[in-house]
C-alpha positions as CSV (number, residue, x, y, z in Angstrom):
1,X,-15.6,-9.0,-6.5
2,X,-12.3,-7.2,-8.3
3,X,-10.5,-9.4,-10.2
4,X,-7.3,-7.8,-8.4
5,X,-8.2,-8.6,-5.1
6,X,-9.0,-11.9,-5.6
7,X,-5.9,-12.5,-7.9
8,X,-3.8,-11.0,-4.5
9,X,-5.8,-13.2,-1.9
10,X,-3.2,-16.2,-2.2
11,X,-4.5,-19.4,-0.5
12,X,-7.4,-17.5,0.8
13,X,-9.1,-16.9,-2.5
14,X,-10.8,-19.8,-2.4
15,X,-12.5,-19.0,0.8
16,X,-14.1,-15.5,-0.7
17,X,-18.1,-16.4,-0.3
18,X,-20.6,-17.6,1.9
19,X,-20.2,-21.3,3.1
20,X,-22.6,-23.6,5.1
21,X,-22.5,-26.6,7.1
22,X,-24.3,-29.0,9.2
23,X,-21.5,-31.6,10.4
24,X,-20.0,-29.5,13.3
25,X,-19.0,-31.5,16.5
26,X,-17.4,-28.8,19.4
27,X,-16.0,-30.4,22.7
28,X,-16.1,-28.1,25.5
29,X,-16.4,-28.1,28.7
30,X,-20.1,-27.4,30.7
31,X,-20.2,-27.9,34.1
32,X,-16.8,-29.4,34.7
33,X,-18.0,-32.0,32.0
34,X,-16.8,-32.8,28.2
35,X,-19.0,-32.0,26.5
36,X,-19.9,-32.8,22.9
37,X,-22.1,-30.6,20.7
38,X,-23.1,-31.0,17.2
39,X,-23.8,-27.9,15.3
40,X,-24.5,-26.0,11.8
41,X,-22.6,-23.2,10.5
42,X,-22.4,-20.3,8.4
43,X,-19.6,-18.4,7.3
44,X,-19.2,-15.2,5.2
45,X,-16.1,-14.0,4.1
46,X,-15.9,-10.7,1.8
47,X,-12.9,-9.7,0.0
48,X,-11.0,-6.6,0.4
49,X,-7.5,-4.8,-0.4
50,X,-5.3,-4.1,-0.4
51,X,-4.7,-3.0,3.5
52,X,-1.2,-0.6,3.4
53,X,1.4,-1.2,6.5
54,X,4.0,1.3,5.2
55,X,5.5,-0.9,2.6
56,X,3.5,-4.0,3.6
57,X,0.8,-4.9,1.7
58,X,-2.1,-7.2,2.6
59,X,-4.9,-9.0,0.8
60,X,-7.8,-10.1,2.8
61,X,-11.3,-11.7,4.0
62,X,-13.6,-10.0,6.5
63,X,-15.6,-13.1,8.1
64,X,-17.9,-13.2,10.4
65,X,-19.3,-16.9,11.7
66,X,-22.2,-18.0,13.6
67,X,-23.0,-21.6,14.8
68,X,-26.4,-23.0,16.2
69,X,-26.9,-26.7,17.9
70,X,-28.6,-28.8,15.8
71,X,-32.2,-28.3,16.2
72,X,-31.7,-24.7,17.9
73,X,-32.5,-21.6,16.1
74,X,-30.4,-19.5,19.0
75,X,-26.7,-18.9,17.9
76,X,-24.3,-20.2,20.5
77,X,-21.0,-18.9,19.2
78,X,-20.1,-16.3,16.9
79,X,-17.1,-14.3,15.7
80,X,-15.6,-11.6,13.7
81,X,-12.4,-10.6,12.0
82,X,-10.5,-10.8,9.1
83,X,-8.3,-13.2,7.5
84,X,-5.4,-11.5,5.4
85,X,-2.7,-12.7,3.0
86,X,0.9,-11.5,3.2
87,X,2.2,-12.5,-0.3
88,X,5.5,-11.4,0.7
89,X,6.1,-13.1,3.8
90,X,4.0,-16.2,2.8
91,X,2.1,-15.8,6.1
92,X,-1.7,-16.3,6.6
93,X,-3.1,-14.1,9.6
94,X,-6.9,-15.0,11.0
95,X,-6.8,-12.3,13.5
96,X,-10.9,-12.4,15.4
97,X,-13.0,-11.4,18.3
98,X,-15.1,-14.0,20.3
99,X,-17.9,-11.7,22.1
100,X,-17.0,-13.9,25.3
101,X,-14.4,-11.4,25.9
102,X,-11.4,-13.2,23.4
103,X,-8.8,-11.5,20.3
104,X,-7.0,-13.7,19.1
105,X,-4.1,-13.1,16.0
106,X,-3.3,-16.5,14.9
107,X,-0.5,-16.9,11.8
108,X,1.3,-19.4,10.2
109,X,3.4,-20.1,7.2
110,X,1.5,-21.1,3.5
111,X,2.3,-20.7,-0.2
112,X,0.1,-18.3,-2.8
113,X,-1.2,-21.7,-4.1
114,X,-1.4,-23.9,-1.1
115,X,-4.8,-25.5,-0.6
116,X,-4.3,-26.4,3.5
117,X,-1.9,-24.5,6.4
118,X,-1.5,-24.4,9.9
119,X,-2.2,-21.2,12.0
120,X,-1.1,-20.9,15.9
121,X,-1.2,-18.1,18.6
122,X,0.2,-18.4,21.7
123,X,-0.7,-16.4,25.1
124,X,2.5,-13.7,25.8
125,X,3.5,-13.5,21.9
126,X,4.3,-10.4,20.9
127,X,3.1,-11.2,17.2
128,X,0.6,-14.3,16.9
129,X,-0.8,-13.8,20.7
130,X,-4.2,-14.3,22.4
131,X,-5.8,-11.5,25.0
132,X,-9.1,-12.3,27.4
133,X,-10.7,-10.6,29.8
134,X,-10.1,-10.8,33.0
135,X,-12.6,-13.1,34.4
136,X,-11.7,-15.7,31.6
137,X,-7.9,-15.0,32.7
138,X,-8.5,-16.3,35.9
139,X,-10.9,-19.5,35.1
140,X,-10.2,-20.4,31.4
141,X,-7.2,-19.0,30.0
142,X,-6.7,-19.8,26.7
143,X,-2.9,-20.2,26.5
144,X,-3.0,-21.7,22.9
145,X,-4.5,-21.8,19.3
146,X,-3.9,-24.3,16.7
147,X,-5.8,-24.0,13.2
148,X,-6.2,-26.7,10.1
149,X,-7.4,-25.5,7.2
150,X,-7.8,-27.7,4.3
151,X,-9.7,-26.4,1.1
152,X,-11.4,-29.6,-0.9
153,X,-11.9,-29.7,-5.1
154,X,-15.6,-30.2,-4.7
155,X,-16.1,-26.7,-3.4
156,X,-16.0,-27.4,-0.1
157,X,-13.8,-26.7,2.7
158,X,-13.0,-28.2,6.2
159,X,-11.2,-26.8,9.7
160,X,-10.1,-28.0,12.7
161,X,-9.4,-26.0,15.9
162,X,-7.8,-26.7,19.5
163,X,-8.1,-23.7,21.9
164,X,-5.8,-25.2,24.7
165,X,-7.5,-23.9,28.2
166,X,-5.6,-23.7,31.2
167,X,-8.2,-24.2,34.3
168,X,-7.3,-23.6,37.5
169,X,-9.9,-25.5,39.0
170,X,-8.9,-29.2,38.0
171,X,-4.8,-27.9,37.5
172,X,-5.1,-28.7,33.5
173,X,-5.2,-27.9,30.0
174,X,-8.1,-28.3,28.6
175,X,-8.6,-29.2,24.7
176,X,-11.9,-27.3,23.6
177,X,-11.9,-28.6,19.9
178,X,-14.3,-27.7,16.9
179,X,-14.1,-29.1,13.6
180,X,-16.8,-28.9,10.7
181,X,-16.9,-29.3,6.4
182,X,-18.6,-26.0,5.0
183,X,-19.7,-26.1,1.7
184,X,-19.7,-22.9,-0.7
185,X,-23.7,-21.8,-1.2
């Protein structure tokens, strides 16, 4: 990895490997049910920079993630994208594809050294929004994304999500949470 890019990465620096953990629990809903899943994960993220927006300049991860149910060797949920760092706004972007059919470009607010932030989109922004396809627009909107990040001193890392989905069929918001403690490998 060059030294530059990783010295430019801000709070996302110490996210630049791969990172593995077994002590995932997703709620979703299956059926009409809650359901609660337990999972493993893997994460890679691989530095790179610096990304040139006219006078904007960003520092980033690509990542890609995959997650099996514990016991399963089949993947049920994977993703790619890139986080990026914009040292001069003090914003984290994660912007990321779910193959179901999902972008979402989620930002928030962090500094160069912080070790946890908060990232949100929001369906119908402009700048940290959320697009689906059009069957999942109709049944399961996702009309928000929260993200916790919090990076540990024992080389370790933790997350929690909430994608709030809107669905028609019971006339509610539904939290589909994940949360899991990845561990640098």
């Amino acid at each position: 990895m060059s030294e530059e890019i990783i010295k430019n990465l801000g709070p996302l620096a110490a996210l630049a490997g791969i990172w593995e953990g077994d002590k995932g629990i997703d709620i979703s809903r299956i059926n009409s049910r809650e359901t609660e899943t337990k999972f493993r994960e893997r994460m890679v993220f691989e530095p790179l920079g610096p990304v040139n927006n006219g006078p904007q300049k960003l520092y980033g991860l690509r990542y890609s993630t995959t997650a099996w149910r514990l016991g399963e060797d089949d993947g049920f949920h994977e993703e790619v994208g890139y986080w990026l760092w914009d040292s001069d706004r003090k914003q984290v972007l994660r912007c990321f594809m779910v193959p179901r059919g999902v972008l979402i470009n989620a930002g928030g607010d962090a500094q160069a050294n912080s070790k946890s932030f908060h990232l949100e989109a929001e369906v119908g922004s402009e700048t940290y929004g959320i697009l689906s396809n059009k069957f999942l627009d109709e049944t399961y909107k996702t009309k928000k994304y929260l993200l916790d990040v919090t990076v540990h001193d024992d080389a370790s890392f933790s997350y929690k999500e909430d994608t709030q989905l809107w669905i028609p069929v019971s006339n509610a918001i539904f939290h589909h949470t994940d949360q899991n403690t990845l561990h640098k490998v």
